[in-house]
C-alpha positions in Angstrom: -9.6 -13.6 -28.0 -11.4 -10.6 -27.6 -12.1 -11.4 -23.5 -8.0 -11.5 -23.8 -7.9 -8.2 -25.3 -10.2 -6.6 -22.9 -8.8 -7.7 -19.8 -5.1 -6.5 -20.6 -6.9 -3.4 -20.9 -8.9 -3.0 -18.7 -6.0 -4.1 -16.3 -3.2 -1.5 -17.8 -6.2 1.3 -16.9 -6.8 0.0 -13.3 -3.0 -0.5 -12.5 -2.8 3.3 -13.8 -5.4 4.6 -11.0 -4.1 2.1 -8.7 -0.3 3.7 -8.9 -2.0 7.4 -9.1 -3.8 6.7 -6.3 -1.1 5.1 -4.2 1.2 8.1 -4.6 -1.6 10.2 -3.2 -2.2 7.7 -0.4 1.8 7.6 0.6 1.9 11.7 0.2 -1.3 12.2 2.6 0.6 9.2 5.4 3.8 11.2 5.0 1.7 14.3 5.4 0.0 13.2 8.5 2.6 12.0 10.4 4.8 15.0 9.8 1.8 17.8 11.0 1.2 14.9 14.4 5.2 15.3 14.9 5.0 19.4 14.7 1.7 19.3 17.2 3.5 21.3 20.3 0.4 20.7 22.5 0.8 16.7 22.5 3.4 14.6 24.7 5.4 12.1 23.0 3.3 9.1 23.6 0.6 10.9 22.8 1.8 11.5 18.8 3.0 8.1 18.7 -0.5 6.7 19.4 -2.1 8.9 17.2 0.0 7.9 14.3 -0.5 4.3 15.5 -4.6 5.0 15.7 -4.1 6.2 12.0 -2.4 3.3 10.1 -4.6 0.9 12.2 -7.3 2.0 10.8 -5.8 1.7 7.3 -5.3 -2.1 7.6 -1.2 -1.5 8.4 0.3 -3.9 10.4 2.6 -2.9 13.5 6.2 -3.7 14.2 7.9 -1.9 17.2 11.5 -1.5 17.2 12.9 0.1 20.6 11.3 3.4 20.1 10.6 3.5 16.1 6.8 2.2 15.1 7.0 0.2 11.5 3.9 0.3 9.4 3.5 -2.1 7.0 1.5 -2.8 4.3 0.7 -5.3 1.4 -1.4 -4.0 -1.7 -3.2 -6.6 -4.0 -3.4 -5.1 -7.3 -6.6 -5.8 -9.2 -4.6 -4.4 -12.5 -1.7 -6.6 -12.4 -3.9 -9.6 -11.7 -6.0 -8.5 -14.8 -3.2 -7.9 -17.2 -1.5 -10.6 -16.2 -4.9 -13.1 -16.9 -5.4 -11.1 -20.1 -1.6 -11.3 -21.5 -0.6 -14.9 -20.4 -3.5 -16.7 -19.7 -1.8 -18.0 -16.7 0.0 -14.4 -16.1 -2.8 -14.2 -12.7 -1.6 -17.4 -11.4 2.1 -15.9 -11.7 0.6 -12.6 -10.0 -1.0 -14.3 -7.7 2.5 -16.2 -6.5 4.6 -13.2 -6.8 2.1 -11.2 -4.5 2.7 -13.6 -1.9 6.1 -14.5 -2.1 8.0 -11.7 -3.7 6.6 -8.5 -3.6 7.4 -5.9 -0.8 4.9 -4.3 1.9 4.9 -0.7 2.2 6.6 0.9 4.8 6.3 3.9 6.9 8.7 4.7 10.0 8.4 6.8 13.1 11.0 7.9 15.2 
């Protein structure tokens, strides 16, 4: 009961840092793209594979529409899977399915 216990909160504290540190991570994208965008020195093409160079290296994946790039991006959360173990017993089996089924990829857009 106590290994229960310890995972829900242990998993409520790493879900906490996870979101903290997401917000940051989404911020310093928005960031970066924006200050590539404003850079008068570089062509078009240029800035676009710069940006592309960037969220490549972050493990994004790619979709081109006409001339917008799509980033996506799919975080596993160590905290959810935890709390979800620790509340339900099962609850990282239902994590696990709604991660791979349900949840949403994060998504940045270029013009």
């Amino acid at each position: 009961m106590a290994v229960i216990l310890l995972l829900s909160i242990v998993g409520l504290i790493l879900y906490y840092f996870e979101r903290k540190n997401h917000f940051k991570r989404t911020k310093f994208a928005q960031e970066y793209i924006a200050s590539i965008k404003e850079n008068i020195d570089l062509k078009d093409e240029e800035k676009k594979e710069k940006i592309k160079e960037f969220f490549l290296a972050n493990g994004f994946n790619i979709i081109t529409i006409g001339k917008d790039l799509i980033f996506r991006k799919k975080d596993f959360s160590l905290g959810l899977f935890l709390f979800g173990s620790g509340i339900f017993l099962v609850g990282g089996l239902v994590y696990l399915l709604y991660y791979r089924y349900i949840q949403k990829e994060d998504e940045f857009k270029t013009d």
